[in-house]
FIGUZA-493666 format. One record per atom (N, C-alpha, C): residue in three letters; z, y, x. Coordinates in nm, 4 decimals, always signed. Each point is the difference from the previous one (the first is absolute). Layout:
BEGIN
(r 'ala', (Z, Y, X));
...
***
This chain:
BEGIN
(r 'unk', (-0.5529, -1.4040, -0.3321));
(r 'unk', (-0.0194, +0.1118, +0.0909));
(r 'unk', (+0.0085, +0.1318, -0.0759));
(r 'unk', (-0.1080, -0.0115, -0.0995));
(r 'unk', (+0.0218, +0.1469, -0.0701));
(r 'unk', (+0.1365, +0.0268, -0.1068));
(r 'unk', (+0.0372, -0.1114, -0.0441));
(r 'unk', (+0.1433, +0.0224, -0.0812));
(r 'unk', (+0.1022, +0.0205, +0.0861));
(r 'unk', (+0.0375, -0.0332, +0.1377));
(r 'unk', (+0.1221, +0.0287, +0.0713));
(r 'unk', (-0.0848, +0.1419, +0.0597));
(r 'unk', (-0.1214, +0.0289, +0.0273));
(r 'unk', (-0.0100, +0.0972, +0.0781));
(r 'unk', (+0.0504, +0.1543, -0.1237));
(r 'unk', (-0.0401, -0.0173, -0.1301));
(r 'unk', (+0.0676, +0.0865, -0.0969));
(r 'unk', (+0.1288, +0.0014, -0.0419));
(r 'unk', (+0.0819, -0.0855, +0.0279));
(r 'unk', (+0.1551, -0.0464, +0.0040));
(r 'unk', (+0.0087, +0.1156, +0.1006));
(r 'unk', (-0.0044, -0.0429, +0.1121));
(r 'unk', (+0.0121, +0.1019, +0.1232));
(r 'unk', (-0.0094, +0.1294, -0.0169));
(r 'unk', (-0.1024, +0.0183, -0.0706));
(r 'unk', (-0.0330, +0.1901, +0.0183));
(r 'unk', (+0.0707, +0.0416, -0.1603));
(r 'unk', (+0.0223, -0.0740, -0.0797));
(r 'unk', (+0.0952, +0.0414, -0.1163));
(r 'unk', (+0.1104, +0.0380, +0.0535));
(r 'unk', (+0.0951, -0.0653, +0.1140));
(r 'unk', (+0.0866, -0.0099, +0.0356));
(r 'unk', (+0.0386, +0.1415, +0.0404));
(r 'unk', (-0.0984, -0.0039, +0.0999));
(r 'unk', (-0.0690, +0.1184, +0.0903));
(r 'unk', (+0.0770, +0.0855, -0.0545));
(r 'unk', (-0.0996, +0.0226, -0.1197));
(r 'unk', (-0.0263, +0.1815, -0.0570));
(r 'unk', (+0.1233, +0.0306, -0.0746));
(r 'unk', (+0.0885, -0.1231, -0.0672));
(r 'unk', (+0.1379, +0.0470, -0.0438));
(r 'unk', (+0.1170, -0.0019, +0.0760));
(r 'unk', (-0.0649, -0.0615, +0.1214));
(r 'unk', (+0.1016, +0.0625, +0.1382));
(r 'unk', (-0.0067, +0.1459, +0.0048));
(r 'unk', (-0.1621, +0.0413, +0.0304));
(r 'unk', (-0.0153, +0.0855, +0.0611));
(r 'unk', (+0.0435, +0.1216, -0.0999));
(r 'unk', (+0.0377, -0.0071, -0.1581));
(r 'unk', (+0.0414, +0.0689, -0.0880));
(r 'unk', (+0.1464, +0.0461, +0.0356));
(r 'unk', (+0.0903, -0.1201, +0.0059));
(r 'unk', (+0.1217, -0.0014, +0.0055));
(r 'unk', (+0.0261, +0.0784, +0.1552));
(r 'unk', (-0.0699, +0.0390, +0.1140));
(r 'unk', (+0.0446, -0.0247, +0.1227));
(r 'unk', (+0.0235, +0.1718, -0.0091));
(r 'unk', (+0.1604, +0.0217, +0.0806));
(r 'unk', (+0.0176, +0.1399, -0.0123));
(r 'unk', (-0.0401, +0.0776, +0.1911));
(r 'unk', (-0.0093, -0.0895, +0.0922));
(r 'unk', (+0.0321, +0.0272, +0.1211));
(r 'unk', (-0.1660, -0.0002, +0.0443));
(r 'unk', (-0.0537, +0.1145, +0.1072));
(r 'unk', (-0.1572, -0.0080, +0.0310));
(r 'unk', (-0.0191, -0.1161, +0.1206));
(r 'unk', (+0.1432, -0.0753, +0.0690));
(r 'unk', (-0.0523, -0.1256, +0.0249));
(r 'unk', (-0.0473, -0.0997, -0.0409));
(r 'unk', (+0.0873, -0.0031, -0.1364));
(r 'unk', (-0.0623, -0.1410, -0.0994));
(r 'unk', (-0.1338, +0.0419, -0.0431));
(r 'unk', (+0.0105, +0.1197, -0.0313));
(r 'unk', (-0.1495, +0.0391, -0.0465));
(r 'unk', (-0.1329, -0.0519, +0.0985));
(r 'unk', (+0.0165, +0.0932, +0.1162));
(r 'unk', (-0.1060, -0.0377, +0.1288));
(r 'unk', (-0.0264, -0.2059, -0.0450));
(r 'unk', (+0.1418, -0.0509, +0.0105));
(r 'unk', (-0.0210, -0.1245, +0.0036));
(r 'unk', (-0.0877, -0.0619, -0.1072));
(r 'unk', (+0.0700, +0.0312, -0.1009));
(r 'unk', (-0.0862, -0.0080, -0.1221));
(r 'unk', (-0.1761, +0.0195, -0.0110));
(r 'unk', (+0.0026, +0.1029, +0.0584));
(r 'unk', (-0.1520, +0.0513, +0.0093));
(r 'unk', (-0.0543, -0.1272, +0.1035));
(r 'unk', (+0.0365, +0.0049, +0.1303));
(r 'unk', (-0.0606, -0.1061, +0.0717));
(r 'unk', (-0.0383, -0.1324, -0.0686));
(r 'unk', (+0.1276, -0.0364, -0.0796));
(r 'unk', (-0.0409, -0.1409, -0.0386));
(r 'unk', (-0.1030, +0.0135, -0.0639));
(r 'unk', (-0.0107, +0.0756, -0.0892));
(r 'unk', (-0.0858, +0.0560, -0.1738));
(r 'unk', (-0.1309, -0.0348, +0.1231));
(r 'unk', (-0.0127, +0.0981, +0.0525));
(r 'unk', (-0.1247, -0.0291, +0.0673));
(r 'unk', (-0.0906, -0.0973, +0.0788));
(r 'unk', (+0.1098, -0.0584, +0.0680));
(r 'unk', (-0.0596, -0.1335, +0.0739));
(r 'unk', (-0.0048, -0.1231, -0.0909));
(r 'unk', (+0.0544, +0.0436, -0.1667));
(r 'unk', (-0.0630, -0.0982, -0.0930));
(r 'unk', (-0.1387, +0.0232, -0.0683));
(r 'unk', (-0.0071, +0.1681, +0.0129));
(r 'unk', (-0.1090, +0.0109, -0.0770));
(r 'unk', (-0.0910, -0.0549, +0.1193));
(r 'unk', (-0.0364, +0.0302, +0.1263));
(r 'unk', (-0.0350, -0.0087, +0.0857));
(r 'unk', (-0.0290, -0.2010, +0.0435));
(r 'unk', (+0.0748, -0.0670, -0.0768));
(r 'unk', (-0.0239, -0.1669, +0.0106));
(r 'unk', (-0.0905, +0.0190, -0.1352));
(r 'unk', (+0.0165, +0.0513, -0.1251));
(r 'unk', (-0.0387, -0.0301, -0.0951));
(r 'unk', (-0.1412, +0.0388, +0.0217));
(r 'unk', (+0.0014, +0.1212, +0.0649));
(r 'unk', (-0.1787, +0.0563, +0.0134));
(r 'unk', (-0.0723, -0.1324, +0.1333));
(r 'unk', (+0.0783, -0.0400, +0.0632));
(r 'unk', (-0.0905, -0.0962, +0.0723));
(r 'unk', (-0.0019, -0.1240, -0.0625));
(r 'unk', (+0.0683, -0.0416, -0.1176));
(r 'unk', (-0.0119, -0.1505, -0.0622));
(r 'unk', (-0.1197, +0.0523, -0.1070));
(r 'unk', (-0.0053, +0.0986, -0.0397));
(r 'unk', (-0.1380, +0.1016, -0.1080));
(r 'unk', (-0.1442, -0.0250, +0.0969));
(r 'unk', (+0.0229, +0.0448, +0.1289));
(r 'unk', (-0.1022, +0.0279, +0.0666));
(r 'unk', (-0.0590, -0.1596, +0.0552));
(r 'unk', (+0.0947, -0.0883, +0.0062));
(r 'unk', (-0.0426, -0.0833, +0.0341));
(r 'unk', (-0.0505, -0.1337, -0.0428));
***
């Protein structure tokens, strides 16, 4: 769980480096968040 869930957001953030357009970005951001957002409820729970 926690090794693919950091796979994921590694992925993320050197997407979100490379991305030149503020759609990919927005997108980018959404995902980023609704992972941090699983990760804070697998923390909390």
């Amino acid at each position: 769980m926690w090794a693919s869930s950091q796979n994921i957001s590694g992925a993320g953030w050197s997407g979100l480096a490379e991305a030149t357009s503020l759609d990919t970005m927005g997108q980018m951001n959404q995902a980023f968040r609704n992972i941090v957002n699983m990760l804070h409820g697998v923390r909390d729970g």
